[in-house]
N, C-alpha and C positions, 0 to 999 in steps of 0.2 A: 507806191514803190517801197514808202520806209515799212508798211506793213509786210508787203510779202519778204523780206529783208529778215522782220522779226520774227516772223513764222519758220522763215530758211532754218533763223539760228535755232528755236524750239526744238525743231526737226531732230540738227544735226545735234544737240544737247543731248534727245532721248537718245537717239542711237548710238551715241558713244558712251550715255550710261549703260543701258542694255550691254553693249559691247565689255564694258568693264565687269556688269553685271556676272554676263557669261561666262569672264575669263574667271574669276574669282570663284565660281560655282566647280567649270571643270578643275580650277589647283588644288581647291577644298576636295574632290574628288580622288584626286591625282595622290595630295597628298595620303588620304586616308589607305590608297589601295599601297601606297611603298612603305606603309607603317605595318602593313596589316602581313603575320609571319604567313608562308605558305612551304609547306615541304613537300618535297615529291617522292612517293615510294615506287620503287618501280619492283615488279617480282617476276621472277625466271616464269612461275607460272600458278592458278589459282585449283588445280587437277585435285591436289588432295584436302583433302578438308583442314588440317592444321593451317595450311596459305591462307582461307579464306578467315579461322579463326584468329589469325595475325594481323589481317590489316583490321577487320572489323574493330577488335581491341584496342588497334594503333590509332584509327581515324578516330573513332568514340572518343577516346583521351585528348585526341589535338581538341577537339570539335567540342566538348565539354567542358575541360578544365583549361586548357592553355590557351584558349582564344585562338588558337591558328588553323589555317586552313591545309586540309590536303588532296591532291591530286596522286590517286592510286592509276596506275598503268601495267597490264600484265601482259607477256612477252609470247603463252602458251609454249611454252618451252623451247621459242625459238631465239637463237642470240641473236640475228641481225634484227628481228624485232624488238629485240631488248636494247641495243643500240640505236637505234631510231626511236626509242622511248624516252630511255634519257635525252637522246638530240632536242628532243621537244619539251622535256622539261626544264631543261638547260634555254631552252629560248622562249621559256616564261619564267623565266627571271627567277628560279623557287629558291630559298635562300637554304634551303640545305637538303641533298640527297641521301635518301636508304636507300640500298641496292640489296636484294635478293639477287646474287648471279645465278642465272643457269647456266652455265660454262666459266669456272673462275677462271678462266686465261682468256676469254673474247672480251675485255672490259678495256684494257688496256686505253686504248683509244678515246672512249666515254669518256672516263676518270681524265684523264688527260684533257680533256675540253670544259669541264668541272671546274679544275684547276686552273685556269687559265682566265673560266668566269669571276671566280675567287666564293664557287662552290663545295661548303664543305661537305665529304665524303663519307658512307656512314656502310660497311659492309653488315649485313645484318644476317645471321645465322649463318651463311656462308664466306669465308672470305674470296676476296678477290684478289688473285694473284698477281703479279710483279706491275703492280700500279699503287701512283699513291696517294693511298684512302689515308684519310684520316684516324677513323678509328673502325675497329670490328667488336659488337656484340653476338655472343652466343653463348653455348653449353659450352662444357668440355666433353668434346665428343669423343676420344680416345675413353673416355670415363664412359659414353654411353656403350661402345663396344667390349669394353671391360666387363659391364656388368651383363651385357648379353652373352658374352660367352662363358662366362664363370656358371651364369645360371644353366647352362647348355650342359655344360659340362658334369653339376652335380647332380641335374636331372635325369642322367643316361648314366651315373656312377662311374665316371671319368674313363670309361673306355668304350667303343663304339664306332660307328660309318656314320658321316653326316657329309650334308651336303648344306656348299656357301653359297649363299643369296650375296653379293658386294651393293652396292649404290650405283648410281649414273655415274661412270668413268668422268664425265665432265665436273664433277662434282667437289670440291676438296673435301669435302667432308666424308663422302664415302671412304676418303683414304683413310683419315682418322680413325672413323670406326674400326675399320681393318687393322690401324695399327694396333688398338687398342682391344682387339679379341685376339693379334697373334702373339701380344702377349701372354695371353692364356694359354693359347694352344701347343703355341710351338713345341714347347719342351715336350708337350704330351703327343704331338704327333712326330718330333724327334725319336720319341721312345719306342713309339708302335703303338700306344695305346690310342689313342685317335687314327681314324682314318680317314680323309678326306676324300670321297668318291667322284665327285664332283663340283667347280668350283666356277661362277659366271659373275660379271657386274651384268647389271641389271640397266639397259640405257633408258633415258628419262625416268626412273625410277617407278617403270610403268607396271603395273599388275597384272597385263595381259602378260607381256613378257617374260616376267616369273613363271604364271603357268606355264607358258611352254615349257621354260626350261625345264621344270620341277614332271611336268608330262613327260619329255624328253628323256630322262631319269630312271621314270617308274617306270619304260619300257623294256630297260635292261635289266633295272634293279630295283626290287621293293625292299630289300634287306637295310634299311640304315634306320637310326632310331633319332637323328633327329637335323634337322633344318634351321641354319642360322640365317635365319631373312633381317637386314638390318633395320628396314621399317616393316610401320604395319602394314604401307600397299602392298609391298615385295610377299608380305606373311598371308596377307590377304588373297594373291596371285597363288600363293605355294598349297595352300587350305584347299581351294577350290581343286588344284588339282588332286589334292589329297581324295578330296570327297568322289570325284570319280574313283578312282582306284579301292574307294572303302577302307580309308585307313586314315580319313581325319579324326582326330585325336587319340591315335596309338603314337604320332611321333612324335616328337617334344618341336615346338615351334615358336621361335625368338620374334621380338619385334621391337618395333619403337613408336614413339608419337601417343600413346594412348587416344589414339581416333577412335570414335563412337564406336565403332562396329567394330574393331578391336576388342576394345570393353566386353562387350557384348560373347563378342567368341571366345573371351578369355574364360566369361560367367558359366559360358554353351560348354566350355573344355577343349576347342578347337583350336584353340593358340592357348601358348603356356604360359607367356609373360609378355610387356612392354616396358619401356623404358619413360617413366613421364615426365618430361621438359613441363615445366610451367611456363609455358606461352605468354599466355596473357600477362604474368610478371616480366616476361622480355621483352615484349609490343610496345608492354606500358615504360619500360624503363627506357625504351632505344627512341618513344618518344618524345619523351622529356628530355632527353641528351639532344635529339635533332635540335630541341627549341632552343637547350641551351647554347647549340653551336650557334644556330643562326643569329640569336642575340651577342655572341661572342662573346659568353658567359666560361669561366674559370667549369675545366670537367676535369675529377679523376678518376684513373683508371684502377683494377688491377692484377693486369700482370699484360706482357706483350707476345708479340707472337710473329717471326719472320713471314712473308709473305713472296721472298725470292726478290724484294727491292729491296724493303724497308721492315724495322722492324714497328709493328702497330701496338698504338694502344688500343687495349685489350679491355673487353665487359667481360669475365666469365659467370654464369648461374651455373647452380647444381642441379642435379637429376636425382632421378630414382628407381628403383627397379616394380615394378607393377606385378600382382598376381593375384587369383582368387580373393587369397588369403585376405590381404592390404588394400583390395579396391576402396571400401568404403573410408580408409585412413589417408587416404592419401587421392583419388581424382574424385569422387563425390565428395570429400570435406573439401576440399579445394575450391567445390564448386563446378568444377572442369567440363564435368558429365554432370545430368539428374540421376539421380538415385531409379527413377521411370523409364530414362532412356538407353542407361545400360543393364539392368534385369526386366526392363519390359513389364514394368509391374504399374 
């Protein structure tokens, strides 16, 4: 009896070590994973190639130098999936949000559930309107429309018919740009010297839909000398229709993003200019700011920028205007492009 007694107790000795064992194994676990940073980007959509050049850059950086983890999510330009994207990153716990909006007014809500987690907010190249983000990095894109239209304009010798390519109305940033080429223009289409023959946003910033529109155009009018497409998909959409009609590169044609194949049609003559955002310098900066938020690390800004709630702190980067001339100075010394993959050599 006092044997099987002493065995009882052996028994129940190992299983509550075991048991203690176990517990200590998963808090050691537990622990490790609530230490460990993880960010969530979430983007409006991955369609044109600078998306896909933003996150790669941004996860490389967490994933190499910051020790943190991230969870990329893309919406294909739809906002109720972009909302459900967030939903789910919000309920894995990630200790700091990028948001690429594809609609700066459908966030609202998101941002609001963010906050409430006591996640901080990070608008990244777009902001998000009357919600409140934390901070917003990007260009100054009035600056990038400036320099599109300025070069539109001395390319056609400041008088002419052109037709506006706008951005995704959902967009804020389309607006920018816009403001920031009717400063160019206005006065000169006040005067009469510009003439504006046509004028479309472009929804989801799609390239099929340029073509049409820019198709739509040449059916009335081949007379105008030159096309302000504000990205390169839009320019890339307008090209294409050009080349039906037999008149790519007779018109002067704007852009932005320096995308490979921009590049490339700039070298060809088919598009006139781009605008080059250093990407990879915003990826890599907006994710060092994520790390530093989530550690609730001291950031500053500079300069802020109303968003219809609040006024945000503000990343702004510079830009630059891209052509023939300046490729090799500026997106192959960068790195941006290979010197192979934009002359094909």
């Amino acid at each position: 009896m006092k044997l099987k007694l002493v065995l009882l107790i052996l028994v129940l000795i190992m299983l509550v070590a075991n048991i203690w064992t176990f517990s200590m194994k998963t808090g050691e676990a537990k622990k490790k994973k609530d230490n460990e940073i993880v960010i969530g980007l979430s983007l409006g959509s991955l369609r044109e190639p600078r998306w896909q050049k933003d996150r790669d850059t941004f996860v490389d950086l967490l994933n190499k130098k910051l020790k943190a983890k991230a969870i990329v999510l893309s919406a294909n330009n739809d906002s109720d999936t972009q909302n459900k994207n967030i939903k789910s990153l919000i309920d894995e716990e990630v200790n700091c949000l990028v948001i690429v909006p594809n609609d700066a007014t459908a966030l609202t809500n998101a941002v609001d559930m963010a906050n409430k987690a006591g996640i901080p907010v990070i608008a990244y190249d777009r902001l998000i309107e009357d919600a409140d983000i934390d901070y917003y990095i990007s260009f100054k894109n009035e600056d990038v429309g400036t320099k599109q239209a300025k070069f539109l304009v001395d390319a056609i010798g400041g008088k002419g018919k052109i037709v506006r390519l706008y951005g995704a109305p959902t967009d804020n940033n389309s607006k920018l740009l816009k403001q920031g080429q009717d400063k160019i223009l206005m006065p000169l289409i006040d005067k009469g010297d510009i003439e504006v023959i046509r004028e479309e946003w472009v929804p989801d910033w799609d390239p099929n839909n340029a073509k049409n529109i820019i198709s739509s155009v040449l059916e009335k009018n081949k007379d105008f000398a030159g096309i302000l497409a504000s990205n390169d998909g839009t320019a890339g959409g307008a090209i294409e229709a050009l080349k039906e009609a037999g008149l790519a590169g007779k018109v002067i044609v704007t852009g932005q993003d320096a995308d490979e194949a921009a590049c490339r049609r700039i070298i060809d003559g088919t598009q006139s200019m781009t605008v080059y955002k250093p990407i990879s310098k915003l990826a890599r900066k907006a994710a060092i700011l994520a790390v530093k938020l989530a550690k609730k690390k001291p950031v500053s800004a500079t300069g802020l920028i109303n968003n219809g709630l609040k006024d945000v702190q503000t990343i702004f980067m510079s830009v630059k205007t891209v052509t023939k001339e300046n490729m090799d100075a500026t997106v192959i010394k960068d790195k941006f492009h290979s010197k192979e993959a934009v002359y094909g050599k």
